[in-house]
C-alpha positions as CSV (number, residue, x, y, z in Angstrom):
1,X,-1.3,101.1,-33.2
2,X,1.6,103.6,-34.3
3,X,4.8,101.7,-35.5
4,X,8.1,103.0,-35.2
5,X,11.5,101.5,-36.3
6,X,15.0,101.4,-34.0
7,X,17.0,104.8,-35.9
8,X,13.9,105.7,-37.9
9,X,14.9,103.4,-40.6
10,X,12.1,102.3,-43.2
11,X,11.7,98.5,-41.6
12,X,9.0,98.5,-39.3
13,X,10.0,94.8,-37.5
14,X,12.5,93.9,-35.3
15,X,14.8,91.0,-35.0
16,X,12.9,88.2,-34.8
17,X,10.0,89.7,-36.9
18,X,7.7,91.7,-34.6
19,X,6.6,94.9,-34.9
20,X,7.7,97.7,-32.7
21,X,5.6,100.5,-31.5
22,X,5.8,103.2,-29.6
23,X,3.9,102.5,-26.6
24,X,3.5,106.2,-25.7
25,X,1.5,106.8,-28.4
26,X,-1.1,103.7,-27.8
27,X,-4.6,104.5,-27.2
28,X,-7.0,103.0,-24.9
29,X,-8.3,100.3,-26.8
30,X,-5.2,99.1,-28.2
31,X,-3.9,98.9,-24.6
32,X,-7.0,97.0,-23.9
33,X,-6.3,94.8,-26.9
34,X,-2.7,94.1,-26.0
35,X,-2.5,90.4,-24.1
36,X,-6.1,89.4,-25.2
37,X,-5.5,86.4,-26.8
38,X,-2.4,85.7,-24.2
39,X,-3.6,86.8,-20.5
40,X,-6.2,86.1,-18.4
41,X,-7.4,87.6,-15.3
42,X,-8.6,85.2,-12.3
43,X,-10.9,86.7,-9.7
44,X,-13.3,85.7,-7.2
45,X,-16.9,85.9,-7.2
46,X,-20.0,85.1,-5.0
47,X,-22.4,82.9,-7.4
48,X,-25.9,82.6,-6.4
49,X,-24.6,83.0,-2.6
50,X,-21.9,80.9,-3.5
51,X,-18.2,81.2,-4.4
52,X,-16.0,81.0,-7.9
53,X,-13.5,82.3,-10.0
54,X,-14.6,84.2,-12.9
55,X,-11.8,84.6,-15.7
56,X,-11.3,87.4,-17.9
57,X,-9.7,88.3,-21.5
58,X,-7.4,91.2,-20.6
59,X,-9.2,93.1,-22.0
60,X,-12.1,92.5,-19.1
61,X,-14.5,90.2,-21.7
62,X,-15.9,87.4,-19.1
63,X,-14.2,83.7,-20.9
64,X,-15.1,81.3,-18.0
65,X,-16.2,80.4,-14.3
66,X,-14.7,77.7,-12.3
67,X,-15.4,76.5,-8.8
68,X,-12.2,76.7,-7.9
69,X,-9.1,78.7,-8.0
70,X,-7.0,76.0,-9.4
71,X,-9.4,74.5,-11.5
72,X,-10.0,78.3,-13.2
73,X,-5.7,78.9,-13.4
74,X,-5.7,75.4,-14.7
75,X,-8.8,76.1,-17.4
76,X,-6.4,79.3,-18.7
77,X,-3.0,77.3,-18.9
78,X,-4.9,74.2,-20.6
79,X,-6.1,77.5,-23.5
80,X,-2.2,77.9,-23.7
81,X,-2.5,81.9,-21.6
82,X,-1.4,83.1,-18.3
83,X,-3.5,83.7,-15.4
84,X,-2.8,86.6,-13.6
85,X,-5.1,86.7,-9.9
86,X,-7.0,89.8,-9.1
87,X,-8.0,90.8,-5.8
């Protein structure tokens, strides 16, 4: 990932520490990367005829299958991420 500081200076982190970049400049998997150990996608699926909730890394990896919706959202809070539904 390109880094860039505020006014070009030498320090590469900002105020509390984290590194800037520019997100223009990101490729495709860096984007893909971004949020993978913080996000998770909820979505449902049919399972041998029946239905679930598959969740998903943002980056799309498969972490998990619940029966349920809340039991998946609850299953990606519990792992300290946020679940974000898919349609």
């Amino acid at each position: 990932m390109q880094t860039h500081a505020p006014d070009d200076s030498a320090d590469h982190a900002g105020a509390a520490g984290r590194v800037l970049f520019d997100i223009r400049q990101i490729s495709a998997s860096e984007l893909a990367q971004l949020g993978v150990s913080q996000l998770a996608f909820v979505k449902p699926v049919q399972i041998e005829g029946g239905n679930a909730f598959a969740i998903h890394a943002a980056d799309g990896t498969p972490i998990g299958l619940a029966p349920s919706r809340d039991l998946a959202v609850a299953a990606v809070i519990q792992h300290e991420m946020v679940a974000a539904s898919v349609h």
